[in-house]
Every structure is written in structure tokens, then in C-alpha cells.
N, C-alpha and C positions, 0 to 999 in steps of 0.2 A: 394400754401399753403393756406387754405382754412381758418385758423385764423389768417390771418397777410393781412390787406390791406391799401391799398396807395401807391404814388410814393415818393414826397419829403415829408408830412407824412409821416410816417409808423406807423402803431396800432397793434400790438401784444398782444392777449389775450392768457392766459393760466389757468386753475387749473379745475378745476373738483367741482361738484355740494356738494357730502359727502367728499373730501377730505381737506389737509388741510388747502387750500386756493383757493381764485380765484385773476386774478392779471390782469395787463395791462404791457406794454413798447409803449412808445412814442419816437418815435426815428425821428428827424428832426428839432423838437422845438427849435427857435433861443433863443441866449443867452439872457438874459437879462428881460425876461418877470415877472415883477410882478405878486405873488399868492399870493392871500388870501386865505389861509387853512381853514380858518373859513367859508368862502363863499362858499369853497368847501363840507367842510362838510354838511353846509346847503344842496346844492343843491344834494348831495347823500343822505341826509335824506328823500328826497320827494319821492326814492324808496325803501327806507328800507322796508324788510318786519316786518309783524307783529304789524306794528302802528296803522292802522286802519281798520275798519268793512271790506275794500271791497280788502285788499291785503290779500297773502298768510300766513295764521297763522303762518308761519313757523320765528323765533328771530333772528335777526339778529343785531348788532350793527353797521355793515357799514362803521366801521371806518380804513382808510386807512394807511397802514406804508409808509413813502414814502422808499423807499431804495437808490433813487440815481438821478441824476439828479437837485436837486433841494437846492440852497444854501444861506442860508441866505435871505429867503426870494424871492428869484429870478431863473429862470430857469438858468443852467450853459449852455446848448446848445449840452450836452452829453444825452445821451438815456434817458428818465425821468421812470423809475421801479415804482411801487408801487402794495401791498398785501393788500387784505384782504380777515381776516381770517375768515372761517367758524367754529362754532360754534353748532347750533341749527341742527345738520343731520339727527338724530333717522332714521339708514340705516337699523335696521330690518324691517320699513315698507314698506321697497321696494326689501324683497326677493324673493317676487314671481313673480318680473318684467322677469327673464330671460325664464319665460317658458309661461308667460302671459304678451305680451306687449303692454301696454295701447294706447288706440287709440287718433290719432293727433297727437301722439310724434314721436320721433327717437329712443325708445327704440329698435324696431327691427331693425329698418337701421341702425344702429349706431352696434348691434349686427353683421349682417350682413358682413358689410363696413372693420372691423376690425377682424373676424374671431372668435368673443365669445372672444375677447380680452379686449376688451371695459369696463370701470368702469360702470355698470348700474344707479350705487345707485342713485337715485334721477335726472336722468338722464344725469349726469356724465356732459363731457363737453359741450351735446347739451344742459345744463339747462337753466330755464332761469334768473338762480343764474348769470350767464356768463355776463348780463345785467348792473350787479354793475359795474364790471370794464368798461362795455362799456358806462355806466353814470361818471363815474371817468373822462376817458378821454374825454367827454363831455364837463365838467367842469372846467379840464384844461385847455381846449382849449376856453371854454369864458372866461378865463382870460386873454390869449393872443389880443381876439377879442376887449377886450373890452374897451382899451385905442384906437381902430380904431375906436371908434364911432360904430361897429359892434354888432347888438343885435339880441338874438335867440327867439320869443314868441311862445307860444302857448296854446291851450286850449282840454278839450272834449268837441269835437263836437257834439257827439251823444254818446249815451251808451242805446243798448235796447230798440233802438227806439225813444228815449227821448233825444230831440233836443238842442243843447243849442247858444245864440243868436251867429252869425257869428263874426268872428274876423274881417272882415271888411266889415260893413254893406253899406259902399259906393264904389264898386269896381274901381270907377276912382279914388279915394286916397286911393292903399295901401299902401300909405307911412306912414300913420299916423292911428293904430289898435283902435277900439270903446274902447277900455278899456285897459291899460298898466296890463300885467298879473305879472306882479312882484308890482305892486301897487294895485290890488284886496284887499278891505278890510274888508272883512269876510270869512267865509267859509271854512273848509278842502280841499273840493273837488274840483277840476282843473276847473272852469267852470265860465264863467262869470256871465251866473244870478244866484240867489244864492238858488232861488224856485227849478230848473233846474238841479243843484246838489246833492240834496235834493231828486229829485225824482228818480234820476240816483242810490246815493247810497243805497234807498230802492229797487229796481229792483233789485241791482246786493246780496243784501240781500236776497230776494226774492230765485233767483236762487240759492243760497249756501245753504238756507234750504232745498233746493227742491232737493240737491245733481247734480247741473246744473250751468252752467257757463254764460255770457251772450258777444254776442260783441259788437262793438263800432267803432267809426270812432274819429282820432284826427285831428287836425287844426292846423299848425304851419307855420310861416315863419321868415322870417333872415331878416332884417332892416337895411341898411343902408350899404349892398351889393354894392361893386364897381361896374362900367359896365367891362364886358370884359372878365370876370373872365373864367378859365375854359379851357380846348383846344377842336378841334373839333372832335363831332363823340363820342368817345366812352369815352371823355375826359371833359363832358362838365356837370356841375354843375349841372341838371337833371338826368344824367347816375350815377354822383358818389352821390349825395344822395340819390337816390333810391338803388344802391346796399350796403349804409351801411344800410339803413334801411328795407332791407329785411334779413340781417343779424341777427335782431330780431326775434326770435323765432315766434311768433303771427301773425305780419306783413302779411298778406295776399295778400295786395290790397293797390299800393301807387300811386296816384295822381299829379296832376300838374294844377294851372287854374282849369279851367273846367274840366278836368277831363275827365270820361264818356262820361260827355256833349255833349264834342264837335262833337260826332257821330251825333247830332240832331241838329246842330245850321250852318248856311252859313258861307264860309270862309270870307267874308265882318263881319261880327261877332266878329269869333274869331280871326279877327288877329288884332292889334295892334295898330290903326295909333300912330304916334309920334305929337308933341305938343312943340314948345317954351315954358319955364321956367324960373325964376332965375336962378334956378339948374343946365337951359341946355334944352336937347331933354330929354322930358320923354314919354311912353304911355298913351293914353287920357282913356284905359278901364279897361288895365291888365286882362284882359280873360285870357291868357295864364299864367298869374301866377306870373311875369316879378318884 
């Protein structure tokens, strides 16, 4: 089932781009987890569209129903539901997708795939409306993380070219990031320096006048990750991050460590030694991403 993944998670996204909603189910969530709605909301606001220069015009208010799951403040430990509704569709601009279908998307696979079945409008359920709910469950799920001491950061790393500084500019401590991105004290834009964002959002200005898009690379990592996590092979905390996140629409190209790199650099390099700690054994380099 190609919108529904995990094991003891499960994420089920469903609704359609011009229909009348997009939604999630979170099926797994132990009982008892403290939400803040309010947090939630926040952190769906940072992809609302239509807020700023560099997202899609298109109005959105983002605001979530819960339908179930969710009681007095706290997860019940039953399915967790929640909608939101689309509003902003204007589906005549996209009547002449079925016989013209715009390049990069899934308008024609998706035509294809289901027989001329398929909702087109706005690109139905490949949109990448489909995003909200998959930031929803996001969100939910740093609530659970985050009485573990568990934290998610990240940044734009590049956009167009246009660089911005690294999230850890000492690779032997990524335990502690040059800048906490939830304590950034300026700036709209996802970016640490604030010059950097600056010149990112005129680029990507740039290209919308120009009737042109631009790409980007992001920087993200998880903090304060247990050791162990994960099973082996096709079960292992690299496998399942990478397939939610090529679940993104855009996602092209997802990384680890080094990355690329590691095609150019000795295995004495890239791998690892370990180190005595307070903490324990840690790696003295984190090349690998660890």
C-alpha cells in the first residue's frame, strides 16, 4: 500500500490536492503522550502555504481537526485521525492537465497508473499538499520524542547555489549543533546566517519572476538518539529515514555523513574509531553521520 508506512508505527495519509481535505492516521502511538496543540500548530505553520515570498501562492490555513485519538490533552493509545481542510483549490487552472501534463510531476503516471481514474486537479494525491499531513505527523511525533530528551534540527543548507553555514561546523562534536535552530533569533528564512537567507530568498525570487524554480539541499539531524535503535538490513534507521523521505514529492537525493564523499576519501577516514566518554563509547569523527 503505497500510502501507508511502518511496522509498529503506522502513517496513513489520505485526501486529494482540490478535494475536500487532506488528512493523516497514526496508528501505534502509546497512550499517554503529552500534546501541545499550540506547538503543533506552530510547527505546521512553517509550511503553510501562501505566507511567504518563497512558498506556493496558493492560502491555506493548516489548521488541523483532530477526529480521534486524542483526549484531554494526551494521546489515548487508539489510532490518532486528523483533517485538514482544503480551501484555496481554483481546480479550473488545472483543466488542461489531462491532455497536457506538466513536466516533473505525476500527472501522467498517476493518469496512467489508475486508468484516466485519477483526480488530476492540482495534482490529486501525488500533491504536494499531501506534505501537510505528512508535517502533522511530524509534529506529533515530536511530542512524543520530546520528553525522551529526543530532538529533531535542521536547516537550508544551500538554496541556488547559496551556501549556508553547516549545522556542525566541528564534525567530532555532533552532539552539540553551531546554532540551536529553534533558538535562531531573527530571520524568516530556515538558515543560520541571516546575510545567507537573505540571499537565498532573492534567488528563489529571482526564479518565480523569471517563471523558474530553483533547488536546494537541506541539513538535518536527530539528537540525542539512543544507540541500537533500528533492526538489521532493511530495518535500520538509515533505510527507514530515507524511504520516508523520499516519500516527498521533491526529494531527489538523500544523504548520510559524507554522503557522495565517501566515493573519494580512504576507508581509515570514513569509518569511525570509537573513544571513552562520560557518556560511554562515542565516535571520535562521525564521518558517517552516527
Amino acid at each position: 500500500m503505497g500510502s501507508i508506512w511502518g511496522e509498529r508505527l503506522r502513517l496513513s495519509l489520505f485526501g486529494e490536492s482540490h478535494g475536500p481535505g487532506v488528512g493523516m492516521v497514526l496508528d501505534g502511538l502509546p497512550a499517554g503522550i503529552p500534546v501541545d496543540l499550540e506547538r503543533v500548530r506552530a510547527f505546521l505553520d512553517r509550511r503553510a502555504p501562501g505566507r511567504d515570498p518563497w512558498s506556493t501562492p496558493r492560502k491555506e490555513t493548516d489548521q488541523p481537526e483532530i477526529l480521534s485519538g486524542l483526549y484531554q490533552g494526551r494521546t489515548t493509545g487508539t489510532p490518532l485521525a486528523a483533517l485538514i481542510r482544503n480551501a484555496d483549490t481554483r481546480s479550473a487552472d488545472y483543466a488542461r492537465l489531462a491532455a497536457t501534463p506538466r513536466p516533473g510531476h505525476a500527472d501522467r503516471a498517476g493518469a496512467v497508473r489508475y486508468g484516466g481514474f485519477a483526480d488530476p486537479r492540482g495534482g490529486g494525491h501525488f500533491s504536494g499538499r499531501l506534505t501537510a499531513p505528512l508535517t502533522l505527523a511530524g509534529a506529533l511525533c515530536r511530542e512524543g520524542l520530546r520528553p525522551l530528551g529526543i530532538r529533531v534540527v535542521g536547516h537550508a543548507a544551500a538554496i541556488a547555489g547559496i551556501a549556508d553555514d553547516p549545522l556542525f561546523p566541528d564534525a567530532g562534536d555532533m552532539g552539540r549543533p553551531a546554532v540551536d535552530p529553534e533558538a535562531w533569533p531573527g530571520g524568516r528564512f530556515p538558515a543560520i546566517l541571516e546575510a545567507a537567507g537573505a540571499a537565498m530568498e532573492a534567488a528563489i525570487g529571482a526564479a518565480r519572476a523569471a517563471g523558474d524554480s530553483v533547488g536546494g539541499r537541506v541539513e538535518a539531524a536527530v539528537l540525542g538518539l539512543p544507540e541500537g535503535i533500528g533492526d538489521p538490513m532493511f530495518g535500520g534507521v538509515e533505510s527507514r529515514a530515507a524511504s520516508l523521505l523520499y516519500g516527498i514529492p521533491g526529494v531527489k537525493a538523500v544523504g548520510f555523513g559524507l554522503a557522495e564523499g565517501f566515493a573519494d576519501v580512504r576507508g581509515s577516514f570514513a569509518n569511525d574509531a570509537f573513544h571513552d566518554t562520560p557518556q560511554g563509547l562515542r565516535p571520535r569523527t562521525n564521518h558517517n553521520g552516527g
